[in-house]
N, C-alpha and C positions, 0 to 999 in steps of 0.2 A: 504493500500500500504506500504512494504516496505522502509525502507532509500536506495537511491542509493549512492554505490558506487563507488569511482572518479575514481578507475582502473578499474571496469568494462565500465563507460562511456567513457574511452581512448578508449578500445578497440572495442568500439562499433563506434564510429566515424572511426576507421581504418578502418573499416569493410564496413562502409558506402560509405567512401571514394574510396575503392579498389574494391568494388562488388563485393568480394572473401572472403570465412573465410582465405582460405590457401594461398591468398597473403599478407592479413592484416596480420596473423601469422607471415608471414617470414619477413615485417616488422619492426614490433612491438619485435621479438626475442622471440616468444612460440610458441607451438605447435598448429596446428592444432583442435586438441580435445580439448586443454584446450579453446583455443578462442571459440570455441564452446561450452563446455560447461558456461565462461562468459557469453555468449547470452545467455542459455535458463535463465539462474541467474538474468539476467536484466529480458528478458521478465516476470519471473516468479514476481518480484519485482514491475512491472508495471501493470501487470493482463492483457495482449494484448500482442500478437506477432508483432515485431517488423522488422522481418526479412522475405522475401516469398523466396523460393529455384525459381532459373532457372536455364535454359539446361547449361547457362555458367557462375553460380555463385548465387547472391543473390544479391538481391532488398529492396528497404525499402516499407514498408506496408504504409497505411495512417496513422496509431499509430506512425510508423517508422518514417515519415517524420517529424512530430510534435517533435518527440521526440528528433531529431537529430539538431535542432533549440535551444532546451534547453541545451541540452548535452554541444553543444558549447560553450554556453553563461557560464554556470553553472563552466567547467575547465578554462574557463578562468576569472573568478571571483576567483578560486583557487586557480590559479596561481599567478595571478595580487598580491592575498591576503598573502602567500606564501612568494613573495618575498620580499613582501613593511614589512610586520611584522619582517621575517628572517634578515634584510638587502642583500639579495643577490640579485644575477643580476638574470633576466627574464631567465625562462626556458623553453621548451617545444619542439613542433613539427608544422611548416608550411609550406606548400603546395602552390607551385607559377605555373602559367603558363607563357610561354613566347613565343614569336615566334624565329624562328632561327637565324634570323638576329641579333634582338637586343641580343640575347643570346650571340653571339659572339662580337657585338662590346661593350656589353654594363656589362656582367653580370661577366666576371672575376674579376675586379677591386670593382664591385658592393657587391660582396659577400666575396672579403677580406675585405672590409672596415667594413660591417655589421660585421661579424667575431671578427674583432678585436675590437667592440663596444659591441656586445652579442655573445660571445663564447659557453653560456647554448643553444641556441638556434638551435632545426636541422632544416634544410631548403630540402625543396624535389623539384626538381624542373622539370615540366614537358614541355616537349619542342611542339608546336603544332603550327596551323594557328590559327588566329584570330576566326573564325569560330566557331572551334573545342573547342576552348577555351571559346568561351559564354557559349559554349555546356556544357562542367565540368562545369565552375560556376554554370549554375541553376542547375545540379543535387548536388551543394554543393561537387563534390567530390574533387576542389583546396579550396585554401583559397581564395584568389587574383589572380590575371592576368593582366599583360602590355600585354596593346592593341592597333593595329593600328586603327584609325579614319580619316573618310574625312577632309579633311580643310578645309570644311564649319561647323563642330561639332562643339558644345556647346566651344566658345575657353574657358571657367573655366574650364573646363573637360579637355585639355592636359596639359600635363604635361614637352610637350621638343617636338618643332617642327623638323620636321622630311622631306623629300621629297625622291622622286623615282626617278633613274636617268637611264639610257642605259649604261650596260657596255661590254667591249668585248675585246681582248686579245692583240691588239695593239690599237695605237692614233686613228687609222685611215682607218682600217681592211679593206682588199678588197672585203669581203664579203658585205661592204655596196654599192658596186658596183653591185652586183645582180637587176634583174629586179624583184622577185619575193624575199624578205628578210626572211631569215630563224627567227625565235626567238623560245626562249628557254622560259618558263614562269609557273610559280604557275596552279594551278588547277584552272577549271572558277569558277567565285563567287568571287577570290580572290581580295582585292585591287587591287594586282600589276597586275595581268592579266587585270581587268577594268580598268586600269589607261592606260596601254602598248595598247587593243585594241582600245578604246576610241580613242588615240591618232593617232593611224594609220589610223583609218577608217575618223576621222577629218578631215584628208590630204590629205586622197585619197591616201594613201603607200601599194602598195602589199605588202603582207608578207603571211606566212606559219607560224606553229605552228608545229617547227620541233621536241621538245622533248619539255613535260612535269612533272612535278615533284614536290608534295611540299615539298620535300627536298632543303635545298639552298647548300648542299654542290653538289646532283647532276645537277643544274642549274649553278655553279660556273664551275664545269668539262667539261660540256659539253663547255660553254662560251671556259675556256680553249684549250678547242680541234679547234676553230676556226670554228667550223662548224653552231654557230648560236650567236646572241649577247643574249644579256638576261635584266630583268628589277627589279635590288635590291633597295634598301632602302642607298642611301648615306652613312650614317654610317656604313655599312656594306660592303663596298667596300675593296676587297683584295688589298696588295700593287702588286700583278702581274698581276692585270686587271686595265682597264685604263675607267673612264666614256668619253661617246662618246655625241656630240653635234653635230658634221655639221651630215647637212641631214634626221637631225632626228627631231620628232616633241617635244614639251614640254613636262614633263610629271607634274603629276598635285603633289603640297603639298601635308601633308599627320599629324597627329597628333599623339603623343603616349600616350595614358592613363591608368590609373590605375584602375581595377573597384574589387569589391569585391565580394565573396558569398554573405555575410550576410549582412542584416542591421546596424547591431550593431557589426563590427568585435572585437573577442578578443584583449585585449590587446597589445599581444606578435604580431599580427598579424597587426594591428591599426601602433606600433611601427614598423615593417620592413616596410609597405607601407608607412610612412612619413620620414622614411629613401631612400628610392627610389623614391620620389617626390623633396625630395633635390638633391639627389645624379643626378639624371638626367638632372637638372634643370639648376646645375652647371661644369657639367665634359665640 
């Protein structure tokens, strides 16, 4: 076998990452051909392919998956090695999930601070539900992920409590005067959609399921249009929507945690997730 080398294992986790040569490429700033030809350079250097083509990109092989376990561990031993020898600050590239909520109430502030603490550092940050986002993690294609949990979870495992509240476009909206209650709500499966039915059906509260979306910016619109309330996360509450209580039933706590790809996250990555376990712990 071959020595591998550290810029073909960049590019090869991009790849991994993206399921695409030519999105990894437009990442990373090369071409197309050239990222392709670094894979066949890896696989040639490992004696196994590493990559299988599909209708809409590329996949990791069972070589591929193994291999993509080491890759990580291995640049981030480089790196870590790199900076502590060089004296310079941590550098690299990592990969967050988040959901929309927290993104807005939590991640502007989050990511100047990280910034002005590691400026080498890019951050990529993928915006998704909870769900979607176990989903990347076990294919390794994020680094990490803040995620919502029930409030009955592991409590060592959150990281900043959290609850779900009823909001809607005034104090006191006369839409909650309907016999049958419009709501606005995430997709089912979601927390907030089990948290919002749960709560009605507990009551015994008619309601309708007048627009769904796991978008929060079109769940926040529609709220705005008066045509139905809707059910966010506390900290994510606009200041021109108003959380709603009479008449409505409780809705349940709810947990934020931090979970990772890997067992043994790199460095660079180990350091932003213990950054975001303070920073959330105390804002």
């Amino acid at each position: 076998m071959q020595d591998l080398e550290i810029f073909l294992l960049r590019s090869f986790v991009a790849v991994s990452r993206a399921g695409s040569v030519s999105e990894a490429a437009r990442k990373i700033g090369r071409t197309q051909s050239a990222v392709s030809m670094q894979m066949q350079r890896l696989e040639d250097a490992v004696g196994q392919p590493v990559l299988r083509r599909t209708g809409g990109g590329v996949e990791l092989t069972a070589a591929g998956i193994r291999m993509l376990s080491y890759a990580e561990r291995i640049l981030g031993a480089h790196d870590e090695a790199v900076a502590a020898i060089s004296g310079t600050a941590l550098h690299g590239a990592i990969s967050i999930g988040c959901p929309e909520d927290y993104m807005t109430a939590f991640f502007p502030g989050l990511l100047r601070g990280f910034a002005t603490l590691h400026g080498g550092i890019e951050i990529e940050v993928v915006c998704a539900g909870t769900v979607e986002l176990r989903q990347l993690l076990q294919r390794r294609q994020i680094d990490l992920a803040v995620l919502s949990v029930p409030e009955d979870a592991d409590r060592a495992r959150i990281i900043r409590p959290e609850s779900f509240v009823w909001v809607g476009n005034a104090p006191d909206p006369a839409i909650l005067a309907r016999e049958v209650l419009p709501v606005a709500l995430s997709a089912p499966g979601t927390l907030d959609y089990e948290a919002a039915i749960g709560a009605m059906d507990r009551v015994g509260r008619a309601y309708r399921i007048a627009f769904a979306s796991n978008s929060l910016a079109g769940l926040l619109a529609v709220t705005r249009s008066g045509e139905a309330i809707s059910v966010v996360t506390r900290a994510a509450v606009p200041s021109d929507l108003f959380i709603l209580q009479n008449g409505l039933p409780a809705l349940p706590d709810i947990g934020i945690t931090l979970a990772y790809a890997a067992l043994k996250p790199p460095p660079i990555v180990k350091t932003f997730g213990e950054f975001i376990k303070t920073y959330m712990a105390e804002i």
